[in-house]
SEVEXZA-383154 format. One record per residue: x, y, z of N, C-alpha, C in turn. Coordinates in steps of 0.2 Angstrom, whole numbers. Each point is the difference from the previous one (the first is absolute). Layout:
X, Y, Z, X, Y, Z, X, Y, Z
...
This chain:
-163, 31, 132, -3, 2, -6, -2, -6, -4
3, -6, 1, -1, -7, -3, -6, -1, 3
-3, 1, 6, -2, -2, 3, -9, 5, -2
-1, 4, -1, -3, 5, -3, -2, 1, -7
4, -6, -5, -2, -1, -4, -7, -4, -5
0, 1, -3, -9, -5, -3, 5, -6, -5
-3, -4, 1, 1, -5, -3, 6, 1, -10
-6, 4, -2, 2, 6, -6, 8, 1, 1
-1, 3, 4, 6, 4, 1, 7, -4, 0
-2, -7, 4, 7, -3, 1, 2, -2, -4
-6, -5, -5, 2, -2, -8, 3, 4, -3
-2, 8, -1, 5, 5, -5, 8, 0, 3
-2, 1, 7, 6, 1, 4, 5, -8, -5
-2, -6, 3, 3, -6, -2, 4, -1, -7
-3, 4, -6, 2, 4, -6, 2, 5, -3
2, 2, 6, 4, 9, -1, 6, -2, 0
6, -1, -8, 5, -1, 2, 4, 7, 1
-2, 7, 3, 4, 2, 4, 3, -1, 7
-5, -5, 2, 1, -3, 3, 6, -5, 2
1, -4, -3, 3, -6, -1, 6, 0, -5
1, 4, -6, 5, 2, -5, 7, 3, 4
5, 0, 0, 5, 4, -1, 0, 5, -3
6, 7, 3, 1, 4, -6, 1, 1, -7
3, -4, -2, 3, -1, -3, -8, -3, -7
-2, -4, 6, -8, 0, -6, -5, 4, 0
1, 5, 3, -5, 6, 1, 1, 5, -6
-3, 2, -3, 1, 7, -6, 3, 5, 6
5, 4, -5, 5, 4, 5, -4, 6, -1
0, 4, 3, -2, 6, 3, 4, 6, -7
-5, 6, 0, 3, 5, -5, -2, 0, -5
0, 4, -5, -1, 0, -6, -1, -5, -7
2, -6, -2, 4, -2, -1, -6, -3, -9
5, -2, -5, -2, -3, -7, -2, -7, 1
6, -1, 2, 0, -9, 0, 4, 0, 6
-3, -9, 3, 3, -1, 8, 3, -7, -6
7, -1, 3, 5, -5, -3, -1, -3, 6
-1, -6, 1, 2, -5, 5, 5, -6, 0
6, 1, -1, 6, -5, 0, 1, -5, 6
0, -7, -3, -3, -5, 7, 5, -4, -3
2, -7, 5, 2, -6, -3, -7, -4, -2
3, -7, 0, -6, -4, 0, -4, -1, 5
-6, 0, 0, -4, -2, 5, 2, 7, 6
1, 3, -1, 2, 6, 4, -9, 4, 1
-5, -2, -3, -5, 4, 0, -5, 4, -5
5, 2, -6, 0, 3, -5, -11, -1, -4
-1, -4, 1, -3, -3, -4, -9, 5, 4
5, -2, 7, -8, 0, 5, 0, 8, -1
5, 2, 2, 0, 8, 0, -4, 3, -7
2, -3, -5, -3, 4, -7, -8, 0, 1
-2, -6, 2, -6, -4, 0, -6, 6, 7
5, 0, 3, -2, 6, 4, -3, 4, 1
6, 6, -4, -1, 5, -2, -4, 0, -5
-2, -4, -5, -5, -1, -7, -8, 1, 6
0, -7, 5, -6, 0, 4, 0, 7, 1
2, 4, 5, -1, 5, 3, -3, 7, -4
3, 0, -6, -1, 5, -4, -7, -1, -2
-3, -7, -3, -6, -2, -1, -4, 2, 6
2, 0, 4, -6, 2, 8, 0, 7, 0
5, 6, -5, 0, 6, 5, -3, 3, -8
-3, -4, -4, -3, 3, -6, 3, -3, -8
7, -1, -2, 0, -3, -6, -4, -5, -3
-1, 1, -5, -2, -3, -4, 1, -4, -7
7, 1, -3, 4, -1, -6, 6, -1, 2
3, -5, 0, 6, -4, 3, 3, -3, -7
8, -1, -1, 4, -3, -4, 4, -5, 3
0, -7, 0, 4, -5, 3, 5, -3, -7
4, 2, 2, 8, 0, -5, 4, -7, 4
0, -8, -3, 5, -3, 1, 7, -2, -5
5, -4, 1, 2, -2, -5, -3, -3, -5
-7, -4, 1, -3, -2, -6, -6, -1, 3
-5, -1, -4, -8, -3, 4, -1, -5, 4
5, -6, -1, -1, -4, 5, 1, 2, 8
7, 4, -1, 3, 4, 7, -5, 3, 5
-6, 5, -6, -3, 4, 4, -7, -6, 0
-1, -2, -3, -5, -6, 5, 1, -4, 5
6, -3, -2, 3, -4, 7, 2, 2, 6
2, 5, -1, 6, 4, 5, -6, 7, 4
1, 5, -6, -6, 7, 3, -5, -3, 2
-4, -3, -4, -6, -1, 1, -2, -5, 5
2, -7, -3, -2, -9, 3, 4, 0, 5
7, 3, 3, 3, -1, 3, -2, 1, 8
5, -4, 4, -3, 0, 8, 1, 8, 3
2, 4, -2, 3, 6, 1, -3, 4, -6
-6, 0, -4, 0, 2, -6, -8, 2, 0
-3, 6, -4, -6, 2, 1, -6, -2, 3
1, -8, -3, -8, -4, 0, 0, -3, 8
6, 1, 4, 0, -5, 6, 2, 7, 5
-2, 5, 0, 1, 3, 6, -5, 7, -1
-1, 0, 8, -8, 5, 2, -7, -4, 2
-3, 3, -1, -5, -1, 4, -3, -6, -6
-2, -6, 3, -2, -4, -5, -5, 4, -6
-5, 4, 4, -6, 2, -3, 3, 6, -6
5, 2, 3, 4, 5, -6, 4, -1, -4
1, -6, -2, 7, -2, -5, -6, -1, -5
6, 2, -6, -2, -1, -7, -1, -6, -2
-3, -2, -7, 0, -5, -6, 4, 3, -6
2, -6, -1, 2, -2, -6, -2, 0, -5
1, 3, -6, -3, 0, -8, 3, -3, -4
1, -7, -1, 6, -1, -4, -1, 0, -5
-5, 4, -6, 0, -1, -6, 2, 8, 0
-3, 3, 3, 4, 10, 0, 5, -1, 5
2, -4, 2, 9, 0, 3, -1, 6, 6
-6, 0, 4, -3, 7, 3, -2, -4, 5
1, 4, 6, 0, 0, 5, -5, 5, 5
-7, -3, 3, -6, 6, 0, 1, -1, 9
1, 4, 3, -6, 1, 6, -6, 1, 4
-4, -1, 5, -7, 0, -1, 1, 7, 0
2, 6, 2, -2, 7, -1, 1, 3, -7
1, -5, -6, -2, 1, -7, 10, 4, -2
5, -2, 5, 7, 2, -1, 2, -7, -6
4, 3, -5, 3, -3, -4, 8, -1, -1
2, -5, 3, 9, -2, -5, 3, -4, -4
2, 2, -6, -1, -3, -6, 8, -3, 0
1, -6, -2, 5, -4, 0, 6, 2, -9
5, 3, 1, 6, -1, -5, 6, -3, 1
1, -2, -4, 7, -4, -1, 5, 5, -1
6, 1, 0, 7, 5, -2, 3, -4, -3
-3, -6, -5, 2, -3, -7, -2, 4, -5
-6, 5, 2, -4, 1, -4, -1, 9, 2
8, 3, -1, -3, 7, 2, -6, 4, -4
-1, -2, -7, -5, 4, -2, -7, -2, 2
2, -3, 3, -9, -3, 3, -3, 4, 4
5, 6, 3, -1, 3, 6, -5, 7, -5
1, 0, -8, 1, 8, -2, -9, -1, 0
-2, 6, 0, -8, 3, 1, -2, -2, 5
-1, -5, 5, -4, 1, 8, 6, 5, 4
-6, 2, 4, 2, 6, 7, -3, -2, 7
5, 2, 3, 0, -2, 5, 0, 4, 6
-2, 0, 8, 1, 3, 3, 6, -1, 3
3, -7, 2, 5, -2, 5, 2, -6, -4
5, -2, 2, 7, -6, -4, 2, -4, 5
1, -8, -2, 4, -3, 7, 3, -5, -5
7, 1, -3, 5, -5, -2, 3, -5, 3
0, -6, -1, 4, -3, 5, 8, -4, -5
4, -2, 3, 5, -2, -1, 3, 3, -7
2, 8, 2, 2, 5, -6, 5, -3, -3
6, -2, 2, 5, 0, 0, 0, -10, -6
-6, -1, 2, 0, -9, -4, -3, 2, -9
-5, 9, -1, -4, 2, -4, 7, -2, -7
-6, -2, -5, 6, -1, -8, 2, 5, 0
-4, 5, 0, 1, 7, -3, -1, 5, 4
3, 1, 4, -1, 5, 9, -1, 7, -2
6, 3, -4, -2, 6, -4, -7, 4, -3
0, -4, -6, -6, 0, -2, -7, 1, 2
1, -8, 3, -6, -2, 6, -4, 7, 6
7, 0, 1, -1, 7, 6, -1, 7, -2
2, 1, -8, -1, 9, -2, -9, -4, -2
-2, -3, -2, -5, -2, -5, -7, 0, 8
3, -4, 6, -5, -1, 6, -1, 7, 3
6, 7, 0, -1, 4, 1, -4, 6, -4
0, -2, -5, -6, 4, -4, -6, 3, -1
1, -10, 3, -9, -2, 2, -3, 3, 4
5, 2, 6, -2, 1, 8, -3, 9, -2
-6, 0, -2, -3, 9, -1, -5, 1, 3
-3, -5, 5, -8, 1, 4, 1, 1, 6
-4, 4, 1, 0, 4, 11, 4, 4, 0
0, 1, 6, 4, 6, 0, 8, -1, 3
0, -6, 2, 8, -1, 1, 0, -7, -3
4, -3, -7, 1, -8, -1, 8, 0, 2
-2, -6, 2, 7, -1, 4, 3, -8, -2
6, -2, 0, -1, -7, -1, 6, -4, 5
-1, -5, -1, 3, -4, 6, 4, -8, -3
8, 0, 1, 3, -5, -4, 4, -2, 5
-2, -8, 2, 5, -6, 2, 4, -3, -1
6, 0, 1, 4, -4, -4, 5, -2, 4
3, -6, 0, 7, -4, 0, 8, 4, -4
4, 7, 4, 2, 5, -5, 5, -6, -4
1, 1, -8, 5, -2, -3, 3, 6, -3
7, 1, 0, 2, 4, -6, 0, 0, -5
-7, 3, -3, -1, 4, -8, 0, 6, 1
1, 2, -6, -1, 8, -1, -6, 5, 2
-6, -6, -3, -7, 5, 2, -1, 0, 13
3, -4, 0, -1, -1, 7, 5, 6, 2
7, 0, -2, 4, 5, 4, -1, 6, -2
-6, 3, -5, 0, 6, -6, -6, 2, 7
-4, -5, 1, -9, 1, 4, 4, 3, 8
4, -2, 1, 4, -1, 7, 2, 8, 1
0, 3, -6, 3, 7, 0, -6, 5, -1
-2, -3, -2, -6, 5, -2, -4, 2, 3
-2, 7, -2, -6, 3, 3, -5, -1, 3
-4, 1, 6, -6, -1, 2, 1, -9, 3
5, -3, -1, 1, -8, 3, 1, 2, 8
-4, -5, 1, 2, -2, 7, 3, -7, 0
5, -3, 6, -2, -6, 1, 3, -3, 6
-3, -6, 2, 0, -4, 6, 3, -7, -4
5, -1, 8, 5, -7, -1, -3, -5, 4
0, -5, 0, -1, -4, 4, 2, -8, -1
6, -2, 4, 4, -7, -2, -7, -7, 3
3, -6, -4, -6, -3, 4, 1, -5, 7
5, 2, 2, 0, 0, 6, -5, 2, 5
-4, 9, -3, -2, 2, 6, -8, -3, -2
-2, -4, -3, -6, -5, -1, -1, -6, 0
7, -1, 4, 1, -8, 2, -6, -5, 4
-7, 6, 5, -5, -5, 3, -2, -2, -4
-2, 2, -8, -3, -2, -4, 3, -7, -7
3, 1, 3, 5, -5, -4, -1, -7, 2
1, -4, -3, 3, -8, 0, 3, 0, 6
1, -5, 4, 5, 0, 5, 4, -4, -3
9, 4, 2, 5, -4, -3, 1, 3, -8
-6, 3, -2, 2, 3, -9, 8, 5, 3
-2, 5, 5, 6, 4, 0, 8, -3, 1
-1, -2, 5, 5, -4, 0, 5, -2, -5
-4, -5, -3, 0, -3, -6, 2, 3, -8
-3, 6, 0, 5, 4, -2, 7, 5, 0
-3, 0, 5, 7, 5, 4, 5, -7, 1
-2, -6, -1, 8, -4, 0, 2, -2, -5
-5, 1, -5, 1, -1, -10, 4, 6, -1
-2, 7, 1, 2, 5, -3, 1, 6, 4
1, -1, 6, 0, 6, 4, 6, 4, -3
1, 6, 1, 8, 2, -1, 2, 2, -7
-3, -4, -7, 1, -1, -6, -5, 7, -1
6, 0, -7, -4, 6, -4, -10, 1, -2
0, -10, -3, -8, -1, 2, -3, 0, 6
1, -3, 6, -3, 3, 3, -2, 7, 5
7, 5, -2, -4, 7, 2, -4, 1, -3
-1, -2, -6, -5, 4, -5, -7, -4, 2
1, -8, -1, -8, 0, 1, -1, -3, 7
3, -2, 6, -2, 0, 5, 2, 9, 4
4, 1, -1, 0, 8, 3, -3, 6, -3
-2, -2, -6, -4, 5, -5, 6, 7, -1
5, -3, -1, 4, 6, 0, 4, 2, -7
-1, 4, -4, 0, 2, -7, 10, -2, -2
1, -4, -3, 7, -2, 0, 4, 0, -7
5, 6, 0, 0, 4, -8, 8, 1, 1
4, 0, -5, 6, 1, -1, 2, 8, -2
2, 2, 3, 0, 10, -4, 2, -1, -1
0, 7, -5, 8, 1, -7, 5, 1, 3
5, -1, -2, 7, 0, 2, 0, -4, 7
-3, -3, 2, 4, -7, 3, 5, -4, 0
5, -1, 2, 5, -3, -2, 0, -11, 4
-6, 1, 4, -4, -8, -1, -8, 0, -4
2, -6, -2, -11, -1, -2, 0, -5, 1
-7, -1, 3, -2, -4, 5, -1, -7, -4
1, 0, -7, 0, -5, -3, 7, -5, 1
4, 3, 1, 7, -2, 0, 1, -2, 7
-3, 3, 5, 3, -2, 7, -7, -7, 2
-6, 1, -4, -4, -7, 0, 4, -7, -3
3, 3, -3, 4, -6, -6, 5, -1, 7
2, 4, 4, 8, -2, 4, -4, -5, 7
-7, 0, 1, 0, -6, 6, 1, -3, -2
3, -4, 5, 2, -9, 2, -5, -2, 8
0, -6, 2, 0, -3, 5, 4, 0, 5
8, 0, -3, 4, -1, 5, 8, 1, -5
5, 2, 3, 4, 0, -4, 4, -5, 2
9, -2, -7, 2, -8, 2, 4, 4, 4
4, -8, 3, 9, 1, 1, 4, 7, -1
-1, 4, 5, 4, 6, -2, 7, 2, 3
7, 2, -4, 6, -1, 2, 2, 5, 3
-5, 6, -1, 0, 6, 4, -6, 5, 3
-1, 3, 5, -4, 3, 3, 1, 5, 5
-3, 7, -2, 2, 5, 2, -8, 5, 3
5, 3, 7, -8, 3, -1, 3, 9, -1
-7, 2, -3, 3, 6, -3, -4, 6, 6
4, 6, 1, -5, 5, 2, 2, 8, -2
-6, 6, -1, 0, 4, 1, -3, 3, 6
4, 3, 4, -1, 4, 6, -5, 6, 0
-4, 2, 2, -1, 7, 0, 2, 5, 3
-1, 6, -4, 6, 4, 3, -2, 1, 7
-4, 0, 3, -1, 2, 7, -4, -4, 4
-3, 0, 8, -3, -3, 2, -5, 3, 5
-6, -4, 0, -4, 3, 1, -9, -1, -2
-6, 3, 2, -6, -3, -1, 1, 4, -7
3, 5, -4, -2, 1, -6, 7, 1, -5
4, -7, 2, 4, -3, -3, -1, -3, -7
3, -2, -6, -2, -2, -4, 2, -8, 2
-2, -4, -4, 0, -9, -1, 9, -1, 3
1, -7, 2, 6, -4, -1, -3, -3, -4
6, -2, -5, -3, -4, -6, 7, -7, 0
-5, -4, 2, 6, -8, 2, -4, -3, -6
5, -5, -4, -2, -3, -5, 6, -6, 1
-3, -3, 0, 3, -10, -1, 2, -3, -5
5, -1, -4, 0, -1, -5, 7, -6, 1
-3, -5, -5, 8, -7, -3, 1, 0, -8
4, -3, -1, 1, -1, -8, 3, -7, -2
-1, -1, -3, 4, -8, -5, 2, 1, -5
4, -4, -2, 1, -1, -8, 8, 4, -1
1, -2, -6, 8, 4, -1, -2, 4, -6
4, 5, -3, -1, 4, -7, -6, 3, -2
0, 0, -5, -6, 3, -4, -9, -6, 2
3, -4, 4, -5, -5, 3, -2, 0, 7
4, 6, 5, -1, 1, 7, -9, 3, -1
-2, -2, 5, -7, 4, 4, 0, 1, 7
-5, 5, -1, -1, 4, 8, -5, -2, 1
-3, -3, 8, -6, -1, 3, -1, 7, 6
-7, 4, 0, 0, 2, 6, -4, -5, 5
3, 1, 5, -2, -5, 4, -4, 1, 5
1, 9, 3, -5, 3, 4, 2, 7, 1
-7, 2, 2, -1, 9, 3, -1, 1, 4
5, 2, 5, 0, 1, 7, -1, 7, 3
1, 5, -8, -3, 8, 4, -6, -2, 3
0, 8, 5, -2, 3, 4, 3, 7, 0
-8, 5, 4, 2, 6, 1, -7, 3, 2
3, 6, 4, 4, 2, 1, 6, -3, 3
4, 0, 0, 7, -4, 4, 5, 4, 4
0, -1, 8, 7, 4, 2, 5, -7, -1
7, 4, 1, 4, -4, 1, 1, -9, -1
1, 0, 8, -2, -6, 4, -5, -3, -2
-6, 1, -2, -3, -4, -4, 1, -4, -7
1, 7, -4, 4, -5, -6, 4, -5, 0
5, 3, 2, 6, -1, 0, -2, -12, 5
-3, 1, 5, -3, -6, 1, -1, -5, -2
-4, 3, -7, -4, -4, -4, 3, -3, -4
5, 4, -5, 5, -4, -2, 4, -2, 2
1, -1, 6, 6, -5, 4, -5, -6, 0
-6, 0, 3, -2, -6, -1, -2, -3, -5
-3, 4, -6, 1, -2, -9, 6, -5, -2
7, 4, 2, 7, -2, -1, 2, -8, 4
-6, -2, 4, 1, -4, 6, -3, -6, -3
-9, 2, -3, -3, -3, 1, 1, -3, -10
1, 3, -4, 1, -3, -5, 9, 0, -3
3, -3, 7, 7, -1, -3, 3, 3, -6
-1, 7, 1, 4, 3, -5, 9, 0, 1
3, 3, -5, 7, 0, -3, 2, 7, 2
-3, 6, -3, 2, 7, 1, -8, 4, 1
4, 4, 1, -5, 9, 4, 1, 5, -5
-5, 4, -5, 2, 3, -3, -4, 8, 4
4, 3, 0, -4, 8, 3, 3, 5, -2
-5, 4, -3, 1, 6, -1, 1, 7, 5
4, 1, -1, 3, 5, 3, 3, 7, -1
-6, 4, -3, 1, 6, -4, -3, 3, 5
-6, 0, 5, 0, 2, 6, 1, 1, 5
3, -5, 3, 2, -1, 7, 8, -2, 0
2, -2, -6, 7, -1, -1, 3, -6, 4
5, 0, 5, 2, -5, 4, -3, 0, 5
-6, 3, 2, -5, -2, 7, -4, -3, -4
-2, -4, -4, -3, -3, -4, 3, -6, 1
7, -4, 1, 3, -3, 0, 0, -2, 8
1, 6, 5, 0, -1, 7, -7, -3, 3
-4, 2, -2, -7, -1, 1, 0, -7, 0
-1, 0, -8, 1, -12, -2, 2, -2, 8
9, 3, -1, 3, -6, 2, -2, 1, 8
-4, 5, 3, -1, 1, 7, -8, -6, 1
-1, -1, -6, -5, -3, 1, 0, -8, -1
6, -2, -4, 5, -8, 3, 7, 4, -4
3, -5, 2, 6, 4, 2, 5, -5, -7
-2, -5, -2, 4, -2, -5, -2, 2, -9
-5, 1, 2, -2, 4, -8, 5, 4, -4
0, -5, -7, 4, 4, -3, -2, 3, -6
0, 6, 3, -2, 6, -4, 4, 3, -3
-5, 0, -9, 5, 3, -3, -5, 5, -5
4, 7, 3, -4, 7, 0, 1, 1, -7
-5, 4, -6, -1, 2, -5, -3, 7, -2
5, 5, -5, -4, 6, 0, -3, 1, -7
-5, 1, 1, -3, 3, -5, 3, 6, -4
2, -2, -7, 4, 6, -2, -4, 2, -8
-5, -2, -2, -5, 0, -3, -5, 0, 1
-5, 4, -3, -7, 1, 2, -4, -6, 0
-6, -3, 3, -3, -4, 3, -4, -3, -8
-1, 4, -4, -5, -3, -5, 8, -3, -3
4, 2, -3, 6, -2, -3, 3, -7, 2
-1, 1, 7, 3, -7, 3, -4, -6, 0
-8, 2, -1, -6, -4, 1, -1, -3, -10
3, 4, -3, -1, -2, -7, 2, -6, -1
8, -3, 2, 0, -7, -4, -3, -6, 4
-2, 1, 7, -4, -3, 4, -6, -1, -3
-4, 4, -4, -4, -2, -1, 2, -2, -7
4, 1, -3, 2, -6, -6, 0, -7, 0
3, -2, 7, 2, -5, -1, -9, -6, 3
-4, 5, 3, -5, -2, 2, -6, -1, -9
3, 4, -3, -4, -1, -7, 3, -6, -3
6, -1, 1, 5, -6, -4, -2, -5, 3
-4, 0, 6, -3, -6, 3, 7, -4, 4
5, 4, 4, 5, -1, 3, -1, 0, 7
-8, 2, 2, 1, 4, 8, -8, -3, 1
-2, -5, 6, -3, -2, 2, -3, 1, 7
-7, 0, 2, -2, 0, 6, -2, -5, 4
2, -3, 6, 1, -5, 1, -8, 0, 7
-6, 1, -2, -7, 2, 3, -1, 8, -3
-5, 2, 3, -2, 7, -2, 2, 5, 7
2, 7, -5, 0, 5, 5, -4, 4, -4
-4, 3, 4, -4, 3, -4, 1, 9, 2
3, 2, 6, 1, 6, -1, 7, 3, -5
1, -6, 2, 10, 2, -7, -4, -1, -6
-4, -5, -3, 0, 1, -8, -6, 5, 0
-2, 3, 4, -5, 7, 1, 6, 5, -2
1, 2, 6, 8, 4, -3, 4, -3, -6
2, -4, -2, 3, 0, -6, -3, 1, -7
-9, 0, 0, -4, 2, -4, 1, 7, -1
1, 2, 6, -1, 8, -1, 5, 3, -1
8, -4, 2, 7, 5, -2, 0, 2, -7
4, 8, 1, -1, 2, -8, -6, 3, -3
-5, -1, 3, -7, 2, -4, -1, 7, 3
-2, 6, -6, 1, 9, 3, -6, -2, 6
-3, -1, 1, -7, 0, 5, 1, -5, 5
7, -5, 1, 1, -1, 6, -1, 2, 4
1, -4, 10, -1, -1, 3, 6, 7, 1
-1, 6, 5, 6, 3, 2, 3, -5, 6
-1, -2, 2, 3, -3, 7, 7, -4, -4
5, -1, 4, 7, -3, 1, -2, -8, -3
3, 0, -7, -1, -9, -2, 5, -6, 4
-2, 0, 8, 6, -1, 4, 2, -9, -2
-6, -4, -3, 0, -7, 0, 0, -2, -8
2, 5, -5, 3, 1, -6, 7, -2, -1
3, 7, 6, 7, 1, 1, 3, -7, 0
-4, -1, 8, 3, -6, 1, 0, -6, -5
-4, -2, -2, 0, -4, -7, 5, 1, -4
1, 8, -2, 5, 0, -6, 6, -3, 2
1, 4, 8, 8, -4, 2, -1, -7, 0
-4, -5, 4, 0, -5, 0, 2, -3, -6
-4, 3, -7, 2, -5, -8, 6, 2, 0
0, 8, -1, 8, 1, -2, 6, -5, 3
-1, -1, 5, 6, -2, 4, 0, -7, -4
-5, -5, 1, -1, -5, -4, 0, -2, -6
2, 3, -3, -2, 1, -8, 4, 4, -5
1, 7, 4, 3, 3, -6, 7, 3, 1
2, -2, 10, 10, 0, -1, 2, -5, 2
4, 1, -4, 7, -5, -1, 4, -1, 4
-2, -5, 6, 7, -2, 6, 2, -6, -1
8, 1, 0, 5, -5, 2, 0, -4, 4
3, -5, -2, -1, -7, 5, -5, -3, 1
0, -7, 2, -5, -4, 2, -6, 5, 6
-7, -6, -2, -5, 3, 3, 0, -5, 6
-2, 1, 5, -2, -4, 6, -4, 3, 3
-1, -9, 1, -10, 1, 6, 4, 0, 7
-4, 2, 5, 3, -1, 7, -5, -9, 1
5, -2, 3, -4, -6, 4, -2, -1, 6
């Protein structure tokens, strides 16, 4: 077919980013108001908007809205950028710039006129047939901005608008996310790495990989604390460390799941030490060794070698499940572990409350990031939780607990 082609053709061909785009930057299929594009950085966002603006311009539009955080944004970024109106398509077919009407003209006589979201009322009186906001989530005034650009949209027969953004948790982003007529495509920047800096990714992902910041702006992943959580992410930010000190104890904690199997819930192994004496002690987590599904013999492994490889003191495991084969299991898996079984005799958010007290007291620390546990601790508690078994919770509560909030007699010892 390449072969069959006219000269013509291959050049459109060369500029067809259905081509070349990912899902993810493609307008989704169906009905839809607005197309929400949620990216990291450099994840694509910019090209995609740029895109679909172009392509709408070739199938007949002629009245465009370009919505940045300020003028300069949409100059430098929408428009002047290397990903951005004026630099992509067919040379003969990209638009000029009007800088004194802040307009943006094509040779087919298509216009897109440049707003700022400093300036929602700037949007009031023009109409528009189609909208492409970029970085919703950085807008002063997102709300406003957004009922005021939607107002405009009253020309053709379908207006539709198109918003990229780096998601942060505000109210106008998670209010858009429920609403009607929304569509939307996720895309971390990872899967745009050809286009990237060599070495950018990297380089990020060892700055921030795992961290609260980095899901959000290199996984483009919307990062919010529910109501009624009993962690905020503000508080478990405030607990990393590098490395934790001299600790006179070290336990590994586990919740087993009830069964075993491909549709088994998590083992939830957590690694925890403490220092200090009194009203002055601290807890470090030191690591997360769930997994799951989990049979037996596998869990059970992992903590023997946890118990091995971080020189712990004791073995904490719950045993509301499996009871003393819970016990037999460990010890079949080394034979000196000293196991000492706990039963849950209150419910799991009651036991999880002072835990996360003393994590607000600034008493409980992580010693690197886990990033599936403070996911899950974000979410305990919250009604719209996660239904699945909070197995790497559990095991943390026991871990503090044991370390922090009972009271054992006699001297503490390290093994040597």
């Amino acid at each position: 077919m390449l072969e069959a082609a006219t000269e013509n053709q291959l050049v459109e061909l060369d500029h067809d980013f259905r081509g070349t785009g990912t899902n993810a930057q493609l307008p989704p299929a169906g009905d839809w108001l607005i197309w929400l594009f949620l990216g990291g950085r450099g994840a694509g966002k910019t090209r995609a908007g740029a895109e679909w603006v172009r392509d709408q311009v070739k199938r007949g539009a002629r009245r465009i809205a370009l919505v940045g955080p300020t003028f300069n944004d949409v100059r430098e970024v929408m428009i002047d950028g290397p990903s951005g109106l004026a630099n992509i398509g067919r040379p003969g077919e990209r638009p000029r710039y009007e800088v004194s009407r802040k307009r943006l003209v094509w040779p087919n006589g298509a216009e897109a006129h440049a707003f700022s979201a400093e300036d929602p009322d700037g949007l009031r009186g023009p109409q528009f047939e189609l909208g492409w906001g970029d970085e919703f989530a950085a807008w002063a005034e997102p709300q406003k901005t957004l009922d005021t650009l939607r107002m405009g949209l009253r020309l053709g027969d379908q207006p539709r608008l198109m918003l990229s953004t780096t998601p942060r948790p505000i109210p106008a982003l998670k209010a858009l996310m429920k609403a009607p007529g929304v569509l939307a495509t996720h895309q971390p920047t990872s899967h745009n790495a050809a286009n990237l800096a060599p070495g950018f990714l990297a380089a990020m992902q060892a700055a921030y990989g795992g961290s609260a910041l980095g899901r959000q702006e290199i996984e483009g992943v919307l990062i919010d604390d529910p109501a009624g959580a009993l962690w905020r992410r503000a508080d478990i930010e405030a607990a990393i460390c590098a490395k934790a000190p001299d600790l006179d104890r070290i336990i590994v904690a586990v919740d087993p799941p009830a069964t075993g199997g491909a549709r088994s819930d998590e083992c939830g192994i957590v690694i925890a030490g403490a220092a200090g004496e009194g009203a002055s002690r601290r807890a470090w987590v030191l690591a997360d060794r769930s997994f799951g599904p989990a049979m037996p013999a596998d869990w059970a492994r992992v903590v023997a070698e946890s118990f091995e490889a971080f020189e712990a003191d004791g073995l904490v495991a719950e045993a509301n499940q499996g009871g003393e084969m819970v016990r037999s299991v460990l010890q079949a898996a080394s034979s000196g572990l000293p196991v000492r079984l706990v039963h849950a005799s209150r419910g799991k958010h009651v036991r999880a409350e002072p835990v996360a007290a003393l994590y607000a007291a600034g008493r409980v620390f992580h010693a690197g990031r886990f990033a599936a546990l403070e996911d899950q601790m974000c979410a305990f508690g919250a009604p719209e939780g996660p239904r699945t078994s909070p197995d790497r919770v559990d095991a943390l509560v026991w871990a503090v607990t044991d370390l922090l909030l009972e009271t054992r007699a006699g001297p503490r010892l390290r093994r040597l």
